[in-house]
C-alpha positions as CSV (number, residue, x, y, z in Angstrom):
1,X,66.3,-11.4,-32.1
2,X,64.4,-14.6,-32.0
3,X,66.7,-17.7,-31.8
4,X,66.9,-21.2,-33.3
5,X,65.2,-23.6,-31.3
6,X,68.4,-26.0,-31.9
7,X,70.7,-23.1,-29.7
8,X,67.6,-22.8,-27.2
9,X,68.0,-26.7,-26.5
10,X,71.8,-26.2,-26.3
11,X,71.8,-23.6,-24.2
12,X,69.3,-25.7,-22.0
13,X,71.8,-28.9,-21.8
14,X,74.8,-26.4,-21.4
15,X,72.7,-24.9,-18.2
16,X,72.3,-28.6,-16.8
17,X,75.8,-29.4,-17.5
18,X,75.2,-31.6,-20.4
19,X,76.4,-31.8,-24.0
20,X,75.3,-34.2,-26.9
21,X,78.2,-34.2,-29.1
22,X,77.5,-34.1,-32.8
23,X,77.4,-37.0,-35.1
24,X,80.2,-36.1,-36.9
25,X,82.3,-35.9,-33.2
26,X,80.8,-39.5,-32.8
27,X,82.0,-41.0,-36.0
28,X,85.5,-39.7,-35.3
29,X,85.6,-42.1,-32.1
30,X,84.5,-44.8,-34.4
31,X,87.8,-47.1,-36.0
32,X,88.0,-45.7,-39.4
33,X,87.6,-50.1,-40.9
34,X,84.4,-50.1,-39.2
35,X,83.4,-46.8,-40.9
36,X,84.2,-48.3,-44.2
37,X,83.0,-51.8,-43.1
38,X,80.8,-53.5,-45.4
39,X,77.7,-55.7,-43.8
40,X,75.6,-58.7,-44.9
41,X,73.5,-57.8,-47.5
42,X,70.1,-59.6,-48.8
43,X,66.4,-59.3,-49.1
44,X,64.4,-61.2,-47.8
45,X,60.0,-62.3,-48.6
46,X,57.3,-62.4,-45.8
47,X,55.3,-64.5,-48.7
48,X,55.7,-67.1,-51.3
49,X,58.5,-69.5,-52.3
50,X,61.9,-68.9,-50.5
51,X,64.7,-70.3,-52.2
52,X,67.1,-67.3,-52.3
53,X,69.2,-68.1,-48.5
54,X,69.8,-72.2,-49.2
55,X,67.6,-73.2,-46.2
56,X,66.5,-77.0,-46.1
57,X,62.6,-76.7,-47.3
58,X,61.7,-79.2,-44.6
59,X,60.4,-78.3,-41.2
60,X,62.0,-80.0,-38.3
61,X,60.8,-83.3,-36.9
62,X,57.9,-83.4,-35.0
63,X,60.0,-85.0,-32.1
64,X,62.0,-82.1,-31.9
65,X,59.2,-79.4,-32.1
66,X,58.2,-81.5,-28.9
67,X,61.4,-81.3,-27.4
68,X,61.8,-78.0,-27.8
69,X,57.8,-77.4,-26.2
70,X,59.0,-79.2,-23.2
71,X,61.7,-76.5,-21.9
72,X,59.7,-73.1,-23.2
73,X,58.0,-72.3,-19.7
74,X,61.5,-72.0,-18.3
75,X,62.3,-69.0,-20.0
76,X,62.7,-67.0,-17.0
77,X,65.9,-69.7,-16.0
78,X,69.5,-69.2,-17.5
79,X,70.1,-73.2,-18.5
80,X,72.2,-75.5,-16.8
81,X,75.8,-75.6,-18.2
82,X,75.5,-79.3,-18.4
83,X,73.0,-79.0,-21.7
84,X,75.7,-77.0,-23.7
85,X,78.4,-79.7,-22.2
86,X,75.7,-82.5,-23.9
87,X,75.4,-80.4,-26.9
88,X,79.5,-80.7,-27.3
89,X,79.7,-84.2,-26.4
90,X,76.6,-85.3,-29.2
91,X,78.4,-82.7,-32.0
92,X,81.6,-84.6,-31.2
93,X,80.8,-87.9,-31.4
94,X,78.6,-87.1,-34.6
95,X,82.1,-85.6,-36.1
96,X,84.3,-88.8,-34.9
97,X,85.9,-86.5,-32.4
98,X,86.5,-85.4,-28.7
99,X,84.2,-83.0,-26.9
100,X,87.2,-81.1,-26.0
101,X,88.1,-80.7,-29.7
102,X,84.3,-79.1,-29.9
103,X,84.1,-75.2,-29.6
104,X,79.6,-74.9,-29.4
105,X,78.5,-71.8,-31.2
106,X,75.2,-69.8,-32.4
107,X,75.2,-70.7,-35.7
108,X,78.1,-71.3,-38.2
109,X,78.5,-67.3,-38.3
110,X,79.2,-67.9,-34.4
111,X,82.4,-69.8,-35.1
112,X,83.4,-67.5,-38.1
113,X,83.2,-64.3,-36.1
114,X,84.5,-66.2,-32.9
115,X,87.9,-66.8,-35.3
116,X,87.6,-63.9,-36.7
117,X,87.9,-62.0,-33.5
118,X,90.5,-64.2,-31.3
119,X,92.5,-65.7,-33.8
120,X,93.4,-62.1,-35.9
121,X,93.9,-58.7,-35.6
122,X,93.4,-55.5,-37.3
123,X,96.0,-55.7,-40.2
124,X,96.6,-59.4,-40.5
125,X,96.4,-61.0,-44.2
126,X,93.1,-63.1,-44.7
127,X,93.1,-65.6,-47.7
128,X,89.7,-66.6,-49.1
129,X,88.2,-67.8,-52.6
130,X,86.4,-65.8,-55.1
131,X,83.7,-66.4,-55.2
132,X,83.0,-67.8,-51.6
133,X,80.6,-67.1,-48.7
134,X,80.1,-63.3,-48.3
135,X,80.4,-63.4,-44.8
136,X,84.2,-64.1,-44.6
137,X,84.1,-60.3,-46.6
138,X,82.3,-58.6,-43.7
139,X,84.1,-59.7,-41.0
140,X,87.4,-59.3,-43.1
141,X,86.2,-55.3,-43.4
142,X,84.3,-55.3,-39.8
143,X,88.3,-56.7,-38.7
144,X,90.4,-54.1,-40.5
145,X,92.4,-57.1,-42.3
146,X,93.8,-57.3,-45.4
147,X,92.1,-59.3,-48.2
148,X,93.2,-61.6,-50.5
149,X,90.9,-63.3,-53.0
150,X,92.0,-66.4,-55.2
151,X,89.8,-66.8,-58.0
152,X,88.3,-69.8,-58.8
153,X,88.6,-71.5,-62.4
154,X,85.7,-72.5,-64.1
155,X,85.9,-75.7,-65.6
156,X,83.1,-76.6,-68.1
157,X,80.0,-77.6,-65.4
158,X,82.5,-77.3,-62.0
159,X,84.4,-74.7,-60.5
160,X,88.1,-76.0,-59.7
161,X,89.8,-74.9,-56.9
162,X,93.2,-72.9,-58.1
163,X,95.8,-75.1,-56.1
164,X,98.9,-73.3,-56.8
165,X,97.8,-69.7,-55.7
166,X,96.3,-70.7,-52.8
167,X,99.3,-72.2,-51.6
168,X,100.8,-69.3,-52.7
169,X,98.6,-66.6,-50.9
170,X,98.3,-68.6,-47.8
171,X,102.4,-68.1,-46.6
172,X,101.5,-64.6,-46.0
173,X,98.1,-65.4,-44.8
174,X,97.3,-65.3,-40.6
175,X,94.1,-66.9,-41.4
176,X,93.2,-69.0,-44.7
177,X,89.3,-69.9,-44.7
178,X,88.1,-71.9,-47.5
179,X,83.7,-72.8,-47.9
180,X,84.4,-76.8,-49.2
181,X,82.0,-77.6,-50.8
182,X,81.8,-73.8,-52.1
183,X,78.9,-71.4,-51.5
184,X,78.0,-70.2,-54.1
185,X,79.3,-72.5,-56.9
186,X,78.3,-75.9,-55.3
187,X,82.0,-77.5,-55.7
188,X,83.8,-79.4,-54.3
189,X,87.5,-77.3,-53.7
190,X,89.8,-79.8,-51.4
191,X,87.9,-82.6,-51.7
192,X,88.7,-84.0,-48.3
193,X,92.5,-84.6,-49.4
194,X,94.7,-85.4,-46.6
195,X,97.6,-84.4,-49.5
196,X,96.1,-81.0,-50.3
197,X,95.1,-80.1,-46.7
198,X,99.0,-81.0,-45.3
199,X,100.3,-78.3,-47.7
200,X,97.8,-75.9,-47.1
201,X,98.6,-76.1,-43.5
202,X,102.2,-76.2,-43.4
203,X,102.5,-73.0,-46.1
204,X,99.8,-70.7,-44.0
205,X,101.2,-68.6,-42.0
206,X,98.9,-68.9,-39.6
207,X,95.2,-70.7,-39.4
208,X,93.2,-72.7,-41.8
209,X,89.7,-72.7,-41.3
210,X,87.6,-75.3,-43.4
211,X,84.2,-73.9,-43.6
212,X,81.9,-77.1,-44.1
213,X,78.7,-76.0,-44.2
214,X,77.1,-78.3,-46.2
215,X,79.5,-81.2,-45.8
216,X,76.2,-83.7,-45.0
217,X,75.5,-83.1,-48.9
218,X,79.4,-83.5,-50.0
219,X,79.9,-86.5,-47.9
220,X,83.6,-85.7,-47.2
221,X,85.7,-84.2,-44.6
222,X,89.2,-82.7,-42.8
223,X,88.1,-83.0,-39.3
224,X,90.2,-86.1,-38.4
225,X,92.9,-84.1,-39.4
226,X,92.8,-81.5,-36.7
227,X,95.5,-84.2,-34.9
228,X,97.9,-84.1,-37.6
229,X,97.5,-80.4,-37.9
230,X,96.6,-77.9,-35.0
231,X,96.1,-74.7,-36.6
232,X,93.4,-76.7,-38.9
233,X,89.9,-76.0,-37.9
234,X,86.3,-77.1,-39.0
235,X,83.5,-75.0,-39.0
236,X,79.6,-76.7,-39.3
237,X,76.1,-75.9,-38.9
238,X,72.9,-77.2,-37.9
239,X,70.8,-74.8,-40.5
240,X,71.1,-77.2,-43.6
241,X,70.8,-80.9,-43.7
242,X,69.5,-80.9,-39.7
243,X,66.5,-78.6,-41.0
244,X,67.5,-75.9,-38.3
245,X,68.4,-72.3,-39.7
246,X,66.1,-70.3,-37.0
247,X,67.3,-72.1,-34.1
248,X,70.7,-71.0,-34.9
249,X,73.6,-74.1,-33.7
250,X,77.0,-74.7,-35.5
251,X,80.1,-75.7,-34.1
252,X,84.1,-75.7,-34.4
253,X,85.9,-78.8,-35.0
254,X,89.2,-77.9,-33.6
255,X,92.7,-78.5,-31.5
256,X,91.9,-78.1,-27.6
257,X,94.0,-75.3,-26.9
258,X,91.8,-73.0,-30.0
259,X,88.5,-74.4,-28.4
260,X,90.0,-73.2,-24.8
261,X,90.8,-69.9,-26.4
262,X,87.6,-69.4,-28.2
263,X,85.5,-70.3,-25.1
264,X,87.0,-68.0,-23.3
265,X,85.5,-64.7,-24.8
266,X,81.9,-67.0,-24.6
267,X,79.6,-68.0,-21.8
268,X,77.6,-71.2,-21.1
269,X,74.3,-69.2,-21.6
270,X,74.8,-67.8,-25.6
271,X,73.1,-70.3,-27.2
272,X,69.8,-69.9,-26.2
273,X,67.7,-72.9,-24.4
274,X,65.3,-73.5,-26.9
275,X,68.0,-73.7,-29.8
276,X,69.9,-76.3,-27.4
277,X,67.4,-78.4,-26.9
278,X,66.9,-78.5,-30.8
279,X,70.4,-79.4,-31.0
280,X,70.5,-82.0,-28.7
281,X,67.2,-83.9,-29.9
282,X,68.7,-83.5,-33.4
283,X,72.0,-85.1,-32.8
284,X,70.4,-87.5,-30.5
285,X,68.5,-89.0,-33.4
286,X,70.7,-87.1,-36.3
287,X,69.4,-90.4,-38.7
288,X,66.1,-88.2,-39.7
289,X,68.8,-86.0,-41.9
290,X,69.5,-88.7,-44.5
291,X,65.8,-88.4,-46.1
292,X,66.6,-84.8,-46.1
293,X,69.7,-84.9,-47.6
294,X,68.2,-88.2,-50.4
295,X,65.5,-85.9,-51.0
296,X,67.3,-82.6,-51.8
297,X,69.8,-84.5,-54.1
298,X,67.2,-86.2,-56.0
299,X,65.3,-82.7,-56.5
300,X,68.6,-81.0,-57.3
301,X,68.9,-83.4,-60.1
302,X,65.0,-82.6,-61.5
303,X,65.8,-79.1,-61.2
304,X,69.5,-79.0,-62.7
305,X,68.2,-81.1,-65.6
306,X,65.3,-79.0,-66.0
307,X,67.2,-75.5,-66.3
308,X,69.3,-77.0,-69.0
309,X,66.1,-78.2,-71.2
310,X,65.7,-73.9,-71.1
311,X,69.2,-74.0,-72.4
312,X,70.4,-72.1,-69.3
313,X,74.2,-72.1,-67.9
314,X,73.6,-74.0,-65.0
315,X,76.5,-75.6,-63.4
316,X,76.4,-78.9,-61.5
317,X,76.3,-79.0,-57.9
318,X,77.2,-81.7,-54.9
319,X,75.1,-79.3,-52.2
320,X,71.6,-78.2,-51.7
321,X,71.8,-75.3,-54.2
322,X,72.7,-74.7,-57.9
323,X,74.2,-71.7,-60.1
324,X,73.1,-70.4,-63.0
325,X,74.5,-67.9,-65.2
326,X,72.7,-65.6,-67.6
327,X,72.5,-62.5,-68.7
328,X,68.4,-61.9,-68.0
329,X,67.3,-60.7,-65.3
330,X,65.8,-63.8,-63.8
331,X,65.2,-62.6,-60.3
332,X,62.5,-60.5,-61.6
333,X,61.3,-63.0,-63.6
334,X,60.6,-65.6,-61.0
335,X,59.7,-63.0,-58.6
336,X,56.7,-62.3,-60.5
337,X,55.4,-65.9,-59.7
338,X,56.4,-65.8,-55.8
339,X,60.0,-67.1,-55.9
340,X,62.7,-65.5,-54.7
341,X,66.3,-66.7,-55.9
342,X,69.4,-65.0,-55.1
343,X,71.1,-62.2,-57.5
344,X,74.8,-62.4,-57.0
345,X,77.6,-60.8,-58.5
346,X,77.9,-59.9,-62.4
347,X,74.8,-62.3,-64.6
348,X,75.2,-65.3,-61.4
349,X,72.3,-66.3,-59.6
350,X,72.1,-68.9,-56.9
351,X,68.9,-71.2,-56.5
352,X,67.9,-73.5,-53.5
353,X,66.6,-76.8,-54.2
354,X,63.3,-76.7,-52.7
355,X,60.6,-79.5,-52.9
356,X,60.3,-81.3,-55.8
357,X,56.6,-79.2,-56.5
358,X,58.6,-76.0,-55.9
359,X,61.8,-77.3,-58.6
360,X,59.2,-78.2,-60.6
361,X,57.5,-74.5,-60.6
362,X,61.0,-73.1,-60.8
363,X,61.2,-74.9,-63.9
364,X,57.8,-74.2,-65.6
365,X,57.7,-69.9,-64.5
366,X,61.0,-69.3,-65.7
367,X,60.4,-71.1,-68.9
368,X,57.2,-69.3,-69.3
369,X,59.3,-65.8,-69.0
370,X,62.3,-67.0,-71.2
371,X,59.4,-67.7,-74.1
372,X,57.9,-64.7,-73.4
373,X,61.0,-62.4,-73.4
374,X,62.5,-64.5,-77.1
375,X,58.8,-63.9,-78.8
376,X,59.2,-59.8,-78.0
C-alpha cells in the first residue's frame, strides 16, 4: 500500500524528532479578539490622482529633501538619542508646551496604538464617535475592548457633536478618544472649549485622548489643558499640513508621568533617521506650512462649491478633505478618469482636496458621469 506523501513527510519529522503542528493547533494559541480582530482596510493606486487617504498634495520643501540627503550614508549607524531629544524639544515648543509633556512617535497611529496598549487592557470600555477615524476600531478589536460608538448628528451642512451621550458614555469609559476636527465629516466636535473638555474629563472614567490630526486646518486646540487635566492627552501628526505622510512623525501632547509611561515600552531608535531629520528641519522652519494650509483651504472652497453646482450632498468642511453623500456610485465614476476617492460606509464618500488643477478635474469628470448616467 502506497502512502500519502503528507504521512511520508510526517513520518520523516517524527524520525528527526520534529512536529509542525497544524494550523488549526496554531490558531487555538492565538487570543480569540485577535482571531476576530478587524484590520485597516483601503486600496490603494500605483497611478493617477490620489485623493482617497487625505495626504497634503504638496511635496516637501526642498530644504528638507536636502536635509534628509545629508544623513542617508549613515544608515549603517543607530542615531544619536540627542536627535529624538531635539525632535521633542522643537514639537513642544511648536505646541506651547514642555518637552517632557512630549511622548515622539512614528506617526499619529504610533501614539494611538502606544495608548492603546499601556493605558488599557483587554475588556476595558472605549468611547469613540460614529463616524470617526477607523483606526480607533482596529485597535479597539486588535485590544479585546468593549466598544461604544456615539453617533454624531447631522445638522444641515455640519456634523454636531452629540454632547449629552458623550458625557454619558464616557463615566464607564477607561479610554474616551475623540478625532476634533472629525475624520471623516470635516467638523469641528469640541471646538477647543475649555467648558466642554473640563466635563469630558472629570465624567471619564479613565483617559481622554484628543486626536488632532488636522488641528493646523481647524486652528484650535486642548493641549494647554493637559495642566488642568492629567488624564487629557493630544495626539498630532506630521503627515498633513507638514507635507510628511511617508516619513511617518506624530507626537503626544501629554502629562509627564503618561509620556514616562509610554516611553517606557519605546526605544530612542523607532523613528527612523531619515524621518527624524524630516521632522526636525520641518519644525525648525514649520512657517513653510501656512502656504500649505492657505492653499488647501482656498481649493477646498473651489471644490466644495463646485460639487454643489452638480447638486451633490456635500457637507462643509474646516480640514483638508470634504464629504459627500449620494447614492451613485461615484468611486467608479471618477475612477474611470484616474482619481481615486474614498468609499466609506452606507452612500458616504470622502474626497481630499488636491491642487486646484486636480479640484478642478474632480469637478468637470464627475459632472461628465452624473450627465451621462441622468441622459440613460
Amino acid at each position: 500500500m502506497r502512502l500519502s506523501l503528507k504521512l511520508i513527510y510526517l513520518f520523516y519529522f517524527a524520525y528527526l524528532g520534529f512536529y509542525i503542528a497544524p494550523t488549526k493547533l496554531v490558531r487555538n494559541k492565538i487570543k480569540s479578539w485577535l482571531l476576530n480582530a478587524s484590520e485597516y482596510d483601503f486600496t490603494d493606486i500605483k497611478e493617477g490622482i490620489r485623493l482617497h487617504l487625505n495626504e497634503s498634495p504638496f511635496e516637501p520643501p526642498q530644504f528638507i529633501v536636502d536635509a534628509v540627503k545629508m544623513y542617508l550614508s549613515k544608515g549603517n549607524r543607530y542615531q544619536h538619542p540627542e536627535l529624538l531629544e531635539r525632535y521633542r524639544e522643537l514639537a513642544a515648543e511648536y505646541s506651547r508646551v514642555e518637552p517632557e509633556n512630549i511622548y515622539p512617535s512614528v506617526g499619529a497611529d504610533g501614539s494611538i496604538r502606544a495608548i492603546f496598549y499601556n493605558l488599557i487592557e483587554p475588556g476595558d470600555t472605549i468611547v469613540t464617535n460614529y463616524p470617526s477615524y477607523s483606526m480607533y476600531s482596529v485597535y479597539s478589536s486588535v485590544r479585546g475592548t468593549k466598544v461604544i460608538k456615539v453617533n454624531l448628528k447631522e445638522d444641515n451642512e455640519w456634523w454636531r457633536e452629540n454632547i449629552d451621550d458623550l458625557l454619558a458614555q464616557a463615566e464607564k469609559a477607561e479610554l474616551v478618544i475623540i478625532d476634533d476636527p472629525n475624520n471623516p465629516t470635516g467638523s469641528p466636535m469640541l471646538n477647543g472649549k475649555r467648558e466642554l473638555i473640563g466635563q469630558l474629563a472629570e465624567k471619564a472614567k479613565g483617559f481622554v485622548v484628543i486626536d488632532e490630526a488636522y488641528y493646523e486646518f481647524g486652528g484650535y486646540t486642548v493641549s494647554p489643558y493637559i495642566y488642568d487635566y492629567p488624564n487629557v492627552l493630544v495626539v498630532r501628526t506630521l503627515s498633513k499640513a507638514f507635507s510628511l505622510a511617508s516619513y511617518r512623525l506624530g507626537y503626544t501632547i501629554a502629562n509627564e508621568e503618561i509620556v514616562k509611561t509610554l516611553l517606557k515600552s519605546s526605544t530612542p531608535f523607532d523613528i527612523p533617521l531619515p524621518s527624524l531629520i524630516a521632522g526636525i528641519t520641518a519644525l525648525e522652519n514649520s512657517s513653510y506650512i501656512k502656504d500649505v494650509i492657505d492653499t488647501v483651504s482656498r481649493n477646498r472652497e473651489i471644490l466644495y462649491q463646485g460639487l454643489k453646482n452638480l447638486n451633490l450632498k456635500v457637507y462643509k468642511s474646516i480640514t483638508n478633505f470634504l464629504l459627500i453623500k449620494d447614492n451613485r456610485n461615484l468611486q467608479e465614476m471618477l475612477m474611470r478618469h484616474g482619481i481615486a476617492i474614498r468609499k466609506l460606509y452606507d452612500n458616504f464618500y470622502r474626497i481630499t482636496v488636491g491642487t486646484e488643477e486636480q479640484c478642478r478635474m474632480v469637478i468637470d469628470k464627475l459632472g461628465e458621469e452624473l450627465e451621462n448616467s441622468n441622459s440613460k
